[in-house]
C-alpha positions in Angstrom: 8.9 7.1 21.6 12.4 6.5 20.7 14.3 8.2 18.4 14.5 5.5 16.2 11.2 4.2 16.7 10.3 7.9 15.8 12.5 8.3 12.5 11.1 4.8 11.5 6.9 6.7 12.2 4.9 7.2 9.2 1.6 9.5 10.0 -1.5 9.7 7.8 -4.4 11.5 9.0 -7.6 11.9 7.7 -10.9 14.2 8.4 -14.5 14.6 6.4 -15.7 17.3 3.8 -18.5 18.9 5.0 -21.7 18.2 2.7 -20.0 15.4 1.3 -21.2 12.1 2.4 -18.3 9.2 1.8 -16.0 11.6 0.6 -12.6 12.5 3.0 -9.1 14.2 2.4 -6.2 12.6 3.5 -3.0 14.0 4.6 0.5 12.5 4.4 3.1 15.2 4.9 2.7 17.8 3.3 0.2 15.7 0.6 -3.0 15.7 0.5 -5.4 13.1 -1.5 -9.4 12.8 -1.8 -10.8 9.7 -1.1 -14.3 8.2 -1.7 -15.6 5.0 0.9 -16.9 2.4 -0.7 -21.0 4.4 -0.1 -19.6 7.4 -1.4 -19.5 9.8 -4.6 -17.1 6.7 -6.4 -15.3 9.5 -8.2 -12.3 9.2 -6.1 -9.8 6.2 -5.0 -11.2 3.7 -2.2 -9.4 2.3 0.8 -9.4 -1.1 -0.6 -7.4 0.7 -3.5 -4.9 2.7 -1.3 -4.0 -0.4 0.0 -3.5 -2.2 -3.1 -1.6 0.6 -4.4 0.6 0.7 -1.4 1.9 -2.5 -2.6 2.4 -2.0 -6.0 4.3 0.8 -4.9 6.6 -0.9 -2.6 7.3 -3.4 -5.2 7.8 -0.7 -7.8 10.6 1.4 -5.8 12.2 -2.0 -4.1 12.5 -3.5 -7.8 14.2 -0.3 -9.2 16.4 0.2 -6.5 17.5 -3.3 -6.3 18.1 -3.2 -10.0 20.1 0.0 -10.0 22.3 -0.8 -7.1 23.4 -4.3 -8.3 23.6 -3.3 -12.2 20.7 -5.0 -13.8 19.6 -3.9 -17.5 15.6 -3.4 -15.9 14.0 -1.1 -19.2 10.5 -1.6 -17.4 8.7 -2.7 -14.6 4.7 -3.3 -13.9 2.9 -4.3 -11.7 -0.8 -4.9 -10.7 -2.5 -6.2 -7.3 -5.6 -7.5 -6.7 -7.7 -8.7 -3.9 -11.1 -9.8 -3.4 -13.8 -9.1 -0.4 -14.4 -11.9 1.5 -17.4 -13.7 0.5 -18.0 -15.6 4.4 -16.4 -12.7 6.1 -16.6 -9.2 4.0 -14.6 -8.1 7.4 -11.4 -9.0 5.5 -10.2 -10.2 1.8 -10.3 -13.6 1.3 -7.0 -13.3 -0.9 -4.4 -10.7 -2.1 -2.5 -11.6 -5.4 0.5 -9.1 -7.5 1.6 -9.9 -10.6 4.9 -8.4 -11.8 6.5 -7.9 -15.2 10.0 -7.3 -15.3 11.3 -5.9 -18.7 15.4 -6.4 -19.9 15.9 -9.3 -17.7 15.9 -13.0 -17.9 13.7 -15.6 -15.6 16.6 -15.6 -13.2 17.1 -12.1 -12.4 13.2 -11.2 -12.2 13.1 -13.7 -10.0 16.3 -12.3 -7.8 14.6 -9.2 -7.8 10.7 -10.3 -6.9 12.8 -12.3 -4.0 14.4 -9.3 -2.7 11.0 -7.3 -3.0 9.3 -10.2 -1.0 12.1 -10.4 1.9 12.1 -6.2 2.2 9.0 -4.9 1.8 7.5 -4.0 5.1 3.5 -3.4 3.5 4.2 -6.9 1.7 5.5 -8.8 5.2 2.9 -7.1 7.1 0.4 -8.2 4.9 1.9 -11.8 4.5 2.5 -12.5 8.0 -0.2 -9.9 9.7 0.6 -7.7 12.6 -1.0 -6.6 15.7 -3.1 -3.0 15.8 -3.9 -0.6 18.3 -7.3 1.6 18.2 -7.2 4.6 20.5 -11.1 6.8 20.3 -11.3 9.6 21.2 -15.0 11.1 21.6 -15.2 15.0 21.4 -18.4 16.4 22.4 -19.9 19.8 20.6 
């Protein structure tokens, strides 16, 4: 790996909780977050969420920082993501949709700013125009 390819590396790993069916801790730096699948305890967020929130995320910072460096008034910003399980194929969603609400700004600007978002984001443009994916498994015996 490059050095740039490796600045440019985001890890997450994950592992289970012992005695805890469904229920896992994930581990992003030097953060940690419990997560529940979709057959587990329900108490915590679900991968279908992390990835939903992944997105309202990247629009969130991309907006503000758009905002801030070119001068617009922005007094607010949310947003909210949905998707829906496919119904032929629950292997995938069937449809991803964000909504974003852009406070201190006219039609023009929200729109200059959801632009930018669109043409930056890197979870969006993934999503939009899919990507491929490697699975390495490795099998550890007792």
């Amino acid at each position: 790996m490059s050095e740039v390819q490796a600045e440019n590396t985001v890890t997450v790993s994950g592992h289970t909780i012992s005695g805890v069916s469904g229920r896992f801790v994930l581990d992003a730096r030097t953060n940690h977050l419990i997560t529940d699948s979709r057959f587990g305890p329900g108490e915590s967020i679900q991968a279908g969420e992390l990835f939903l929130a992944s997105l309202v995320s990247c629009a969130m910072a991309n907006i503000e920082s758009t905002a801030t460096e070119a001068g617009y008034p922005v007094t607010g910003i949310q947003v909210s993501a949905t998707h829906t399980r496919g119904v032929v194929d629950p292997t995938r969603y069937d449809d991803t949709r964000i909504t974003i609400r852009i406070q201190g700004v006219d039609e023009s600007v929200a729109e200059t700013l959801a632009t930018r978002f669109t043409e930056t984001c890197p979870i969006y443009n993934t999503v939009r125009r899919g990507t491929g994916i490697a699975l390495e498994v490795v099998a550890e015996r007792p």
